[in-house]
C-alpha positions, 0 to 999 in steps of 0.5 A: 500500500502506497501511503502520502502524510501530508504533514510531518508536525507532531501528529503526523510524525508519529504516524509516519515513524510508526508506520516506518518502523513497522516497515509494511507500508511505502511511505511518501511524506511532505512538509513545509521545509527541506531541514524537517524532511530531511530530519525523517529521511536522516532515521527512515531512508526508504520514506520519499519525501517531496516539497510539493503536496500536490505532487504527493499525493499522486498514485498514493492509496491513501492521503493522510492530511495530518496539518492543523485544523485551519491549514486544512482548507489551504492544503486541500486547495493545493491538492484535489485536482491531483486527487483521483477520487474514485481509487483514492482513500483520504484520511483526515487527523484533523481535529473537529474538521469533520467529513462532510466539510472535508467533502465541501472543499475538494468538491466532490460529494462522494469523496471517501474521506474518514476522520480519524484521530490517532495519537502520540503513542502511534510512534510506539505502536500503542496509539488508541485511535478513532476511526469514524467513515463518512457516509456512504463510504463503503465498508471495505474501504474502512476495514482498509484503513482500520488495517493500517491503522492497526499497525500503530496501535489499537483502532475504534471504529465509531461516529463522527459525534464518539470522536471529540469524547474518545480524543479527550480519553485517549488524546489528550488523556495521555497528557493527563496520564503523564501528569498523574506519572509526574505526582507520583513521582513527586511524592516519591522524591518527597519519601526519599527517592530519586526522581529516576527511580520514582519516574521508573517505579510509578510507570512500571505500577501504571503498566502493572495496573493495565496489564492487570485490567486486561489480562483479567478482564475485571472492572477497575473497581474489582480490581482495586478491591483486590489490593484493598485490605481492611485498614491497609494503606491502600485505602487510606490513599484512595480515600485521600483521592476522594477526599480531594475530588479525584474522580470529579476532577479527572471527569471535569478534564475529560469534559472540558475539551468538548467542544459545544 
């Protein structure tokens, strides 16, 4: 499969390296300067890259925009006369620019455009992304795009309207994650440890807790149940948790990124 990423910024970056280290894909990628192309070409010599988006996209399967929100009018000015719409795929990581305006600017109403929202962990092969299909699209041509995804991570296929809640849990949730990391790691530093060993101890408990949750198929709440004896430390912690709003505060994060 012949893949074009237009865009080489963070988001697309991390598509682009995951996908190069799996090695199954041919890659042709573009950015806005030489110095960055040349960056990804430095790690991956088997990417082509080009200047010219326009150029880019010809003979690709699929078209990955993978530009912020407001260049995306722009770049898809550049490109749909290059597009072949009846045998090209476009997949489309731009937040809250959803399909049906994605068909409004290359002019063709049965384009088979997805909006998907991939994220950082894509690099690692752990992205959790959402994939949702505009209407009519045919379902092979998803499953298509679900495959190459899935060689980044894990894929969700879903509504358009599911995406913004999903980004938010596994988007921006890794930034929260990683914020929750960094307070334990502080709290360890402030028992005694160094923050090397504390950053290594708290990452190793959060892949311990996931591990647990999906080896065992148990609820969180069960689960938490397992290590909470009667009087023991752990429920004094969690009751700590909840005597500073925890889980309201995580909830409040989550919803805050909605868009109205």
């Amino acid at each position: 499969m012949k893949v074009t990423v237009i865009g080489a910024g963070n988001m697309g970056g991390a598509l682009i390296k995951g996908w190069a280290k799996k090695g199954e894909v041919e890659l042709t990628i573009t950015a806005r300067t030489q110095e960055t192309l040349n960056k990804f070409t430095q790690e991956y010599p088997a990417i082509h890259t080009l200047l010219d988006n326009a150029e880019a996209v010809k003979g690709a399967d699929v078209i990955v925009l993978a530009v912020k929100p407001w260049l995306v009018e722009q770049v898809i000015g550049q490109i749909k006369d290059s597009v072949d719409f009846e045998h090209q795929i476009i997949v489309s990581v731009a937040a809250n620019v959803f399909t049906e305006t994605l068909r409004d600017y290359f002019g063709c109403p049965s384009a088979n455009v997805l909006y998907v929202m991939p994220n950082i962990g894509a690099e690692f092969g752990e992205s959790m992304t959402f994939l949702a299909p505009a209407a009519g699209v045919p379902a092979d041509i998803t499953d298509q795009v679900d495959a190459l995804l899935q060689q980044v991570g894990k894929v969700k296929q879903c509504e358009e309207k599911q995406v913004a809640a999903g980004n938010m849990l596994a988007g921006c949730g890794i930034a929260y994650i990683m914020r929750f990391i960094h307070a334990m790691m502080e709290g360890g530093v402030e028992m005694g440890l160094y923050p090397k060993d504390a950053q290594m101890i708290a990452m190793q408990a959060m892949k311990g807790a996931v591990a647990v949750l999906e080896g065992s198929g148990l609820h969180p709440a069960v689960a938490i149940d397992k290590v909470t004896t009667p009087g023991g430390l752990t429920i004094r912690g969690l009751n700590e948790l909840d005597h500073a709003g925890f889980n309201s505060a995580v909830i409040r994060c989550l919803k805050a990124g909605l868009v109205k």
